[in-house]
ZADO-1210 file (C-alpha; in nm, 4 decimals, padded with zeros to 6 digits):
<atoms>
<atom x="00.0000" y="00.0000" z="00.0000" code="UNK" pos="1"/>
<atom x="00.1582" y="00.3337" z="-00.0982" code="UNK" pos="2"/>
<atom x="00.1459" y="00.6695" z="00.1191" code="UNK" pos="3"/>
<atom x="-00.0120" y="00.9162" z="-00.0809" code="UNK" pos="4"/>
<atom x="-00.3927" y="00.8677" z="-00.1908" code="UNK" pos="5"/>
<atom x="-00.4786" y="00.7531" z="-00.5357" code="UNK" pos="6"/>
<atom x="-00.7951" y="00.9896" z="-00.4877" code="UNK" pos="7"/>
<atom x="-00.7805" y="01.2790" z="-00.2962" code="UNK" pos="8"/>
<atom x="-01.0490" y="01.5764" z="-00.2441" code="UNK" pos="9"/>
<atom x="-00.8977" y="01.9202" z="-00.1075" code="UNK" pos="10"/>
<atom x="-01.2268" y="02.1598" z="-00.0560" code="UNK" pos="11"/>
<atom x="-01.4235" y="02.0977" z="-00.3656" code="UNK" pos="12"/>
<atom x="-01.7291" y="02.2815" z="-00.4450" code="UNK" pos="13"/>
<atom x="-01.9970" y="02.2969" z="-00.6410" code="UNK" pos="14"/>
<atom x="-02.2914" y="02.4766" z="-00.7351" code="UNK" pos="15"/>
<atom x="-02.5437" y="02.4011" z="-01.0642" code="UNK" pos="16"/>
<atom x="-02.6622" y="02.7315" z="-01.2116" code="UNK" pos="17"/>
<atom x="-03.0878" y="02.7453" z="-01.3579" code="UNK" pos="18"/>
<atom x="-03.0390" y="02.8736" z="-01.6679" code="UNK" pos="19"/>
<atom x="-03.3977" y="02.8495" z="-01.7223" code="UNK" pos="20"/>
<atom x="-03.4540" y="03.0384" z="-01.3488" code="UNK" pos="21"/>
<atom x="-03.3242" y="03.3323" z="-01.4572" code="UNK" pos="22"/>
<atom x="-02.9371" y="03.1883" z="-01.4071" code="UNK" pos="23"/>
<atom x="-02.9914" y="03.1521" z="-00.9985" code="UNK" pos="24"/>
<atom x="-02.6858" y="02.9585" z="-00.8537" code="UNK" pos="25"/>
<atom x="-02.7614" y="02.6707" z="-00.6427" code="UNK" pos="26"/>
<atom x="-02.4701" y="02.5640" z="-00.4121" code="UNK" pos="27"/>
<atom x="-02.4870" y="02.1774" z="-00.3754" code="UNK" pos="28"/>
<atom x="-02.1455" y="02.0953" z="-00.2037" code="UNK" pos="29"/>
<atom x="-01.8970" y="02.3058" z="-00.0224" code="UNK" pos="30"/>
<atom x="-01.5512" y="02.2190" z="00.1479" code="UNK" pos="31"/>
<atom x="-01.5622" y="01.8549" z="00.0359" code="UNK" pos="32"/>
<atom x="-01.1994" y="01.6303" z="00.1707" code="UNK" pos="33"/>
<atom x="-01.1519" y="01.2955" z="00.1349" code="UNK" pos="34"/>
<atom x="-00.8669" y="01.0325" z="00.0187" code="UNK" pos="35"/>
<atom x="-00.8874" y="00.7015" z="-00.0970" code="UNK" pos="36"/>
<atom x="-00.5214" y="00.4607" z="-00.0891" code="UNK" pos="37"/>
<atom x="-00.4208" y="00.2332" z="-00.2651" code="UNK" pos="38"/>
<atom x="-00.6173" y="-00.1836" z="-00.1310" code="UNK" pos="39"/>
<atom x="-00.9200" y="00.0486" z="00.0242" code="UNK" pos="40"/>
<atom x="-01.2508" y="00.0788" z="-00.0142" code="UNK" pos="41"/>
<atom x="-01.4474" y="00.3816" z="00.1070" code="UNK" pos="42"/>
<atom x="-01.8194" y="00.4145" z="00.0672" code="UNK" pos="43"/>
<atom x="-01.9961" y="00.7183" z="00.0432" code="UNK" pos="44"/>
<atom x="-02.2986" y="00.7655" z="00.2584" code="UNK" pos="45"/>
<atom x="-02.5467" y="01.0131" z="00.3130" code="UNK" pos="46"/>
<atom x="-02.9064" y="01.0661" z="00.2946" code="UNK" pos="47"/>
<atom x="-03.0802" y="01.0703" z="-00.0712" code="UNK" pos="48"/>
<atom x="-02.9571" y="01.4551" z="-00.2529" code="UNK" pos="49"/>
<atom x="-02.6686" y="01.4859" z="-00.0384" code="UNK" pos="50"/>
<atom x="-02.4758" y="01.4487" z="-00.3153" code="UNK" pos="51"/>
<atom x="-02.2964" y="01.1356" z="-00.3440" code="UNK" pos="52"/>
<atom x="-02.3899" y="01.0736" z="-00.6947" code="UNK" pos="53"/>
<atom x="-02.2387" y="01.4442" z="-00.7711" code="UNK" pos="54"/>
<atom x="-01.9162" y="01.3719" z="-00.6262" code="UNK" pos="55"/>
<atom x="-01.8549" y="01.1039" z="-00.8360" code="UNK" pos="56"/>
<atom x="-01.9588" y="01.2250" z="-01.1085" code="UNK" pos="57"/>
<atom x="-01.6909" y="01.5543" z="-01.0194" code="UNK" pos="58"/>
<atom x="-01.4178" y="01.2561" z="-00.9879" code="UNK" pos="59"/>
<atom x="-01.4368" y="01.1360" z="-01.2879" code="UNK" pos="60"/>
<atom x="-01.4984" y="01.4604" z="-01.4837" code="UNK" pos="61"/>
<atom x="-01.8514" y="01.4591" z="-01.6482" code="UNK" pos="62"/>
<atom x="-01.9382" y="01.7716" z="-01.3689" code="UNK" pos="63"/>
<atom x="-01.6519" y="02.0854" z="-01.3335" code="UNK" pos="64"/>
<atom x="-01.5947" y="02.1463" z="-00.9873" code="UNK" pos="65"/>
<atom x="-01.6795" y="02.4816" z="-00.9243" code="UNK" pos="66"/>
<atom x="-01.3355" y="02.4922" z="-00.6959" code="UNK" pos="67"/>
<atom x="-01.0701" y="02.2834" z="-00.5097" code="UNK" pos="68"/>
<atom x="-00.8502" y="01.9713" z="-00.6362" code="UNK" pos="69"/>
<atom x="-00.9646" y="01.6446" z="-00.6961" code="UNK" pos="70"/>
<atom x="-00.6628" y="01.4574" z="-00.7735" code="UNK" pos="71"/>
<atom x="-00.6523" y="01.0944" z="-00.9356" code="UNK" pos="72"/>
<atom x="-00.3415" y="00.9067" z="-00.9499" code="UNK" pos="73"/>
<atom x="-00.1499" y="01.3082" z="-01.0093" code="UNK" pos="74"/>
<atom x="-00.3961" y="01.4367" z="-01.2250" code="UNK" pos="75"/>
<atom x="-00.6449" y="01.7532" z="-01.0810" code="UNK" pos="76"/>
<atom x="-00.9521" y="01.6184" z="-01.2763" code="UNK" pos="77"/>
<atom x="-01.0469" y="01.9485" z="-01.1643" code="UNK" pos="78"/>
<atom x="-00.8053" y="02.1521" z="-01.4538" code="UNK" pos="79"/>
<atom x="-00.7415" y="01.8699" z="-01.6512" code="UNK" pos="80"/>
<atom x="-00.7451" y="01.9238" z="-02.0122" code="UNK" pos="81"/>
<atom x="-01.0869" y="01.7220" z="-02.2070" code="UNK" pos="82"/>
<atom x="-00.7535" y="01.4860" z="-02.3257" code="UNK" pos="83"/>
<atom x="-00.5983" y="01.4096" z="-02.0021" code="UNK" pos="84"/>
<atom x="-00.9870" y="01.3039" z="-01.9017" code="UNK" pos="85"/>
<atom x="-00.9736" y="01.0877" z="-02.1437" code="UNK" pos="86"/>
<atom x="-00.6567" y="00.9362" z="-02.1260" code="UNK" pos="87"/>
<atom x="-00.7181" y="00.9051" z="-01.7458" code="UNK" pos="88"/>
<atom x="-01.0499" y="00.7310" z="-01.7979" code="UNK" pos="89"/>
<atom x="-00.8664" y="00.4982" z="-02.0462" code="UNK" pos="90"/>
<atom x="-00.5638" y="00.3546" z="-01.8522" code="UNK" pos="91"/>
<atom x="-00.6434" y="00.4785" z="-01.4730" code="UNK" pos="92"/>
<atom x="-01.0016" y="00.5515" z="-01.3661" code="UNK" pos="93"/>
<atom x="-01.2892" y="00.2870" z="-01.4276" code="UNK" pos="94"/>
<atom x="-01.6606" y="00.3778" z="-01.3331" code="UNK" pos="95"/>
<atom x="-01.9057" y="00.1037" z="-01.3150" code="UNK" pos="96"/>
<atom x="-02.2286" y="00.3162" z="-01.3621" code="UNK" pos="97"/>
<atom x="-02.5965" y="00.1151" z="-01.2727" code="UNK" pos="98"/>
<atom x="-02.6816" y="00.1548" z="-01.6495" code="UNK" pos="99"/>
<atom x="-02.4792" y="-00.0150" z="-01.9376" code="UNK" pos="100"/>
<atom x="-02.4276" y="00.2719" z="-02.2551" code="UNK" pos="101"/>
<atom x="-02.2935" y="00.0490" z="-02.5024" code="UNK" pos="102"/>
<atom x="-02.2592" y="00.0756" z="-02.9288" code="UNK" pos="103"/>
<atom x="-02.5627" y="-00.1106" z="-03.0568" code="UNK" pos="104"/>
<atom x="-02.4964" y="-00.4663" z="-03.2255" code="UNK" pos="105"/>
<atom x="-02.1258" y="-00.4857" z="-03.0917" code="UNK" pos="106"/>
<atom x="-02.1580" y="-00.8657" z="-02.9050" code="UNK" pos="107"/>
<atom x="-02.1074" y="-00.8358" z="-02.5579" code="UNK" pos="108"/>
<atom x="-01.7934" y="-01.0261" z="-02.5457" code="UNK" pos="109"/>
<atom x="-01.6647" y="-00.7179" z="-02.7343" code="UNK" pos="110"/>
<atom x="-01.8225" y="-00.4731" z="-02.4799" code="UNK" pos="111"/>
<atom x="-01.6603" y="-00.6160" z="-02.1857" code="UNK" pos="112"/>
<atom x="-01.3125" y="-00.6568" z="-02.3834" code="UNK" pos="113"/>
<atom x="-01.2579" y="-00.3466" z="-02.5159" code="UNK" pos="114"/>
<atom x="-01.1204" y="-00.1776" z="-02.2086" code="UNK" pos="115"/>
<atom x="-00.8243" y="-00.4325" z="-02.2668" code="UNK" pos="116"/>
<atom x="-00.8287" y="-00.4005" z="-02.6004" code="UNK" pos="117"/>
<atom x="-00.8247" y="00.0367" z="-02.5574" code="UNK" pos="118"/>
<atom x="-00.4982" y="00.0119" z="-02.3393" code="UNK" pos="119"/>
<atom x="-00.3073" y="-00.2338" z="-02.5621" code="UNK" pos="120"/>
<atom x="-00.3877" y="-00.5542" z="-02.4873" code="UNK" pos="121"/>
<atom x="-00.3611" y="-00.8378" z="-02.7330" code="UNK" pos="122"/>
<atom x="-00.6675" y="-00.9298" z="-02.8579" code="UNK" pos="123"/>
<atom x="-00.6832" y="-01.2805" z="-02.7845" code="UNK" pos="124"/>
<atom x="-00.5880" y="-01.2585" z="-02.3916" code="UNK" pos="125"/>
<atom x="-00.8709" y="-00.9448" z="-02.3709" code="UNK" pos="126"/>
<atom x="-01.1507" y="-01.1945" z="-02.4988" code="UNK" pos="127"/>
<atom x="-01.0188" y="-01.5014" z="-02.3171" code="UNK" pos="128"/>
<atom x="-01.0661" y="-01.2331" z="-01.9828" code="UNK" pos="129"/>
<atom x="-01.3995" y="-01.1077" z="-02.0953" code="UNK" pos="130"/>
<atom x="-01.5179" y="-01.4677" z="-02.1092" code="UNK" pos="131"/>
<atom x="-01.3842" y="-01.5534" z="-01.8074" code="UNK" pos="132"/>
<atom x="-01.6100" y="-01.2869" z="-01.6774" code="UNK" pos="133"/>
<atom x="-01.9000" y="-01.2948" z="-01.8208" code="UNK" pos="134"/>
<atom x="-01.9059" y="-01.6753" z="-01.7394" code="UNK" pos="135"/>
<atom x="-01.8256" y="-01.5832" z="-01.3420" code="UNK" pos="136"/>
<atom x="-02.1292" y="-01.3460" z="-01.3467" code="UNK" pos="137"/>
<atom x="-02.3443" y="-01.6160" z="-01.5104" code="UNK" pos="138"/>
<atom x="-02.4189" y="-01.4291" z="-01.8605" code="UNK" pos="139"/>
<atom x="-02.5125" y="-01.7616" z="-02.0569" code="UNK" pos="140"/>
<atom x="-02.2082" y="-01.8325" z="-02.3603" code="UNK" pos="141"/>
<atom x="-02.5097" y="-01.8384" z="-02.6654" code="UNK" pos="142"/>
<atom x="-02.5888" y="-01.4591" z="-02.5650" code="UNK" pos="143"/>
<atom x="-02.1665" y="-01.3840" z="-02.5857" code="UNK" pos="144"/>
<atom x="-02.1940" y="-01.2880" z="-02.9483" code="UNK" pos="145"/>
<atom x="-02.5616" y="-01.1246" z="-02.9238" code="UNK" pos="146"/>
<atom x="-02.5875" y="-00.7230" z="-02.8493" code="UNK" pos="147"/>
<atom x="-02.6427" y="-00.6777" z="-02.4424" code="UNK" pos="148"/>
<atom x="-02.8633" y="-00.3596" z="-02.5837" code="UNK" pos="149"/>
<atom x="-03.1256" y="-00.6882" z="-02.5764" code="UNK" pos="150"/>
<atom x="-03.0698" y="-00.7898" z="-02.2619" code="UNK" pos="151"/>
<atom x="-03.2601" y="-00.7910" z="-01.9253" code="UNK" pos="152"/>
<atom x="-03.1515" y="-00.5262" z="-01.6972" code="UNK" pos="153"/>
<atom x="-03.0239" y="-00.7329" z="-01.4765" code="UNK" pos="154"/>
<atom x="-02.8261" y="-00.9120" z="-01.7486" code="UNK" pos="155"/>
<atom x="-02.6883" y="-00.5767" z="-01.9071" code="UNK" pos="156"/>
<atom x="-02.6020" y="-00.4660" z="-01.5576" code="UNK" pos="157"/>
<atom x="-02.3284" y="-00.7741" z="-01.4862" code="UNK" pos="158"/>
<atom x="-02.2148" y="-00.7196" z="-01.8471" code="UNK" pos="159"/>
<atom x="-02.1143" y="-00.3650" z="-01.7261" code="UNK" pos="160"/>
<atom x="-01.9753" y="-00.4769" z="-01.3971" code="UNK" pos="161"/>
<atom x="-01.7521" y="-00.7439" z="-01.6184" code="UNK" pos="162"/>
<atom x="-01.6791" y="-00.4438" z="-01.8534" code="UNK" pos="163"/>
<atom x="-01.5529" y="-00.2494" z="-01.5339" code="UNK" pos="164"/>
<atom x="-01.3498" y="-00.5382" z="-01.4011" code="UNK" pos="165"/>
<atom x="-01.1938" y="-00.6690" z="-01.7193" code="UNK" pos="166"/>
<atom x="-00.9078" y="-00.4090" z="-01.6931" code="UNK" pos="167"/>
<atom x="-00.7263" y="-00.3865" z="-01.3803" code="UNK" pos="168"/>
<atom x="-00.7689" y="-00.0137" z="-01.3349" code="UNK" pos="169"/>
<atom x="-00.5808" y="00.1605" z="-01.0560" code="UNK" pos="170"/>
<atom x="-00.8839" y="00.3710" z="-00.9556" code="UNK" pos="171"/>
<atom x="-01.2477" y="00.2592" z="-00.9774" code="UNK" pos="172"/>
<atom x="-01.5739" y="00.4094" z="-00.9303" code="UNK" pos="173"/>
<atom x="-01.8541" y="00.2384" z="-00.8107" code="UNK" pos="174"/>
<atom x="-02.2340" y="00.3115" z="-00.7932" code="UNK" pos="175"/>
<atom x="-02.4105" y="00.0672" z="-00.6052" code="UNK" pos="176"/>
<atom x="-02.2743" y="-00.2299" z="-00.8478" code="UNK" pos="177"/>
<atom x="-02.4431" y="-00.4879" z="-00.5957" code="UNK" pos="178"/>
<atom x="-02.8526" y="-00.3277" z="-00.6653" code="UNK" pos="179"/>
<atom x="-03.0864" y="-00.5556" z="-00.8281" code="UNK" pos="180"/>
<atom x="-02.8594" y="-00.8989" z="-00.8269" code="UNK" pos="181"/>
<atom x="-02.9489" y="-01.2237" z="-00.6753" code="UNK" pos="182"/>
<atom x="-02.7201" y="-01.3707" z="-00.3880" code="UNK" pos="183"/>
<atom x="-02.5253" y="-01.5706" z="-00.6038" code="UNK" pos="184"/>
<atom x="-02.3946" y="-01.2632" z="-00.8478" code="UNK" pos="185"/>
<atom x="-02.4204" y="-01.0240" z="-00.5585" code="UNK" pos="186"/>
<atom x="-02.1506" y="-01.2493" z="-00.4232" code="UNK" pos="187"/>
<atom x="-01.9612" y="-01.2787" z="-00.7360" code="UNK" pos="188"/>
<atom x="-01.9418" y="-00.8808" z="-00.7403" code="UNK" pos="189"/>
<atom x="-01.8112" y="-00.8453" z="-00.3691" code="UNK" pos="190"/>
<atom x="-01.5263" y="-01.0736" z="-00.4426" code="UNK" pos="191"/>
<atom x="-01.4226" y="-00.9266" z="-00.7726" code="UNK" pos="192"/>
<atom x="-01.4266" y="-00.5746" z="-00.5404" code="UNK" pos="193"/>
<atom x="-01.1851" y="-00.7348" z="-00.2784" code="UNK" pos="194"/>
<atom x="-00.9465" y="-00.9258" z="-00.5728" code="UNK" pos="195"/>
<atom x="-00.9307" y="-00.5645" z="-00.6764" code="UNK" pos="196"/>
<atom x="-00.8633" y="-00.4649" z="-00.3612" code="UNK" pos="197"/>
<atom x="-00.6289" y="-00.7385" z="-00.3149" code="UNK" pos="198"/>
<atom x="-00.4148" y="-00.6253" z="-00.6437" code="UNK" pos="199"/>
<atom x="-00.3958" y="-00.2466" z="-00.4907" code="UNK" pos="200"/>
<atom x="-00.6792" y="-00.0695" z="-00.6634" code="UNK" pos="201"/>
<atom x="-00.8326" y="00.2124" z="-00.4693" code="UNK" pos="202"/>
<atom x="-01.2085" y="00.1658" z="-00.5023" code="UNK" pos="203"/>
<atom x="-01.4467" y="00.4863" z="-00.4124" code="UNK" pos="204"/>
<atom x="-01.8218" y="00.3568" z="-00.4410" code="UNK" pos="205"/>
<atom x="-02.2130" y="00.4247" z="-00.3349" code="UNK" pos="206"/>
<atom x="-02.3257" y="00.1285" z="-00.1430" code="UNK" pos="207"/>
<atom x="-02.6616" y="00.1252" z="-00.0356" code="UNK" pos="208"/>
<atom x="-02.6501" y="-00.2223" z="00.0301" code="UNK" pos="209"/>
<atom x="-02.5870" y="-00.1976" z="00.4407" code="UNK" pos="210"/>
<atom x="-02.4073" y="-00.5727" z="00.4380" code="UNK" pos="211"/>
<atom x="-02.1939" y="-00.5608" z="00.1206" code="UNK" pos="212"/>
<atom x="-02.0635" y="-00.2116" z="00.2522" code="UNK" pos="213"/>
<atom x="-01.9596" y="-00.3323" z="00.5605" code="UNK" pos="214"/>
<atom x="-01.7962" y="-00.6790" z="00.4050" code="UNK" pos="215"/>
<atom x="-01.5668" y="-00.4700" z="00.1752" code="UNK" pos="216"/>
<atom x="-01.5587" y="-00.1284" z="00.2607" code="UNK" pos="217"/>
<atom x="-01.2858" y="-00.0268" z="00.4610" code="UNK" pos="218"/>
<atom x="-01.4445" y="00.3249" z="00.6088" code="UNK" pos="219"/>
<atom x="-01.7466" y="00.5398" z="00.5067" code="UNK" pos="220"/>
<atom x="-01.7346" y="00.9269" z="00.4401" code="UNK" pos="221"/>
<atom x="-02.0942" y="01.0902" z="00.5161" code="UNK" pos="222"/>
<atom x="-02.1223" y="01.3234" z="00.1767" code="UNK" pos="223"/>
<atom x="-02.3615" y="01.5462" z="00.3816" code="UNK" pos="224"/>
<atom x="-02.1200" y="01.6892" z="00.6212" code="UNK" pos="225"/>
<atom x="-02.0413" y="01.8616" z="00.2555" code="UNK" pos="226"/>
<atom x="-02.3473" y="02.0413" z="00.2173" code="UNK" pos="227"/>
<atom x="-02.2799" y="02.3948" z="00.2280" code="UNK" pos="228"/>
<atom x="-02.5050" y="02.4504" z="00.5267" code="UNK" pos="229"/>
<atom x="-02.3065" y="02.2074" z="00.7043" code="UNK" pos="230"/>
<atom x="-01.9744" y="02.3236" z="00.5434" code="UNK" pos="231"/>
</atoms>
């Protein structure tokens, strides 16, 4: 485990402006710290609209922070060029989302490879891993070469958690990757979390599930001590 956080938050803000409201500014987050290290797991907690989903979305760049750092593995996502975004999101930051956004008709065994295949992996070891994981999170091998844009939800949502897995990134985001699954994947999820965990990825995520967050979550950070009434 290194010293310095892979993710750390120095008194971030934010506020979204009503353009439609005349412009009125409304201040959402205020004086936001955290850190995450390398092998932990910290969950975000917080009632509903405290803004957990917000500072997530502020780590991995699809919000600005209005101020502060929010540094990733030495890069302030916060000033970061669109490029270095994208180059982060490519080799260091993964973000397994609750919704799977994929290119229609590309078979799903090419969905959850290409995150190999993006950071120079040869093709034959990415699909060999994306079949490993699609067959640990039980996605049936006739649907492998099928579009997941036809899948159930809850069949789409393990092809996106074996999308986030396949490439050991140093960083991940996750929201509430355990929602919706039966035991059996729900179980399959928590240990791909603590192998990551296990190879040194620091791992930021929303659990709302009370008993996967305390088997492999390290500490919680309550987002609403963030609010700016409470900042």
């Amino acid at each position: 485990m290194t010293h310095d956080p892979v993710i750390a938050l120095s008194d971030v803000s934010k506020s979204f402006v009503l353009h439609n409201q005349g412009g009125a500014r409304i201040p959402v987050m205020a004086g936001a710290d955290l850190s995450v290290a390398a092998g932990e797991c910290v969950a975000l907690t917080g009632a509903s609209g405290a803004g957990k989903s917000t500072l997530m979305r502020m780590i991995y760049g699809n919000y600005l922070a209005a101020s502060g750092r929010i540094m990733v593995a030495g890069v302030d996502v916060a000033t970061a060029e669109p490029r270095e975004i994208l180059s982060l999101r490519r080799q260091t930051l993964g973000y397994v989302s609750q919704f799977l956004r994929v290119v229609p008709r590309v078979p799903t065994r090419e969905v959850v490879a290409e995150p190999l295949l993006m950071t120079g992996h040869e093709r034959q070891e990415a699909v060999a891993r994306a079949e490993r994981l699609l067959a640990r999170l039980n996605i049936p091998e006739r649907l492998w070469d099928l579009s997941p844009t036809t899948f159930s939800g809850g069949e789409q949502q393990r092809v996106n958690i074996a999308r986030g897995f396949a490439y050991a990134y140093p960083a991940m985001l996750l929201d509430e990757p355990t929602a919706s699954l039966d035991a059996e994947n729900r179980d399959t999820v928590l240990t791909l979390i603590e192998e990551a965990k296990a190879r040194g990825a620091a791992i930021l995520g929303i659990f709302h599930d009370v008993a996967a967050r305390e088997r492999v979550c390290d500490r919680e950070v309550d987002v609403s001590a963030f609010t700016p009434a409470a900042a």
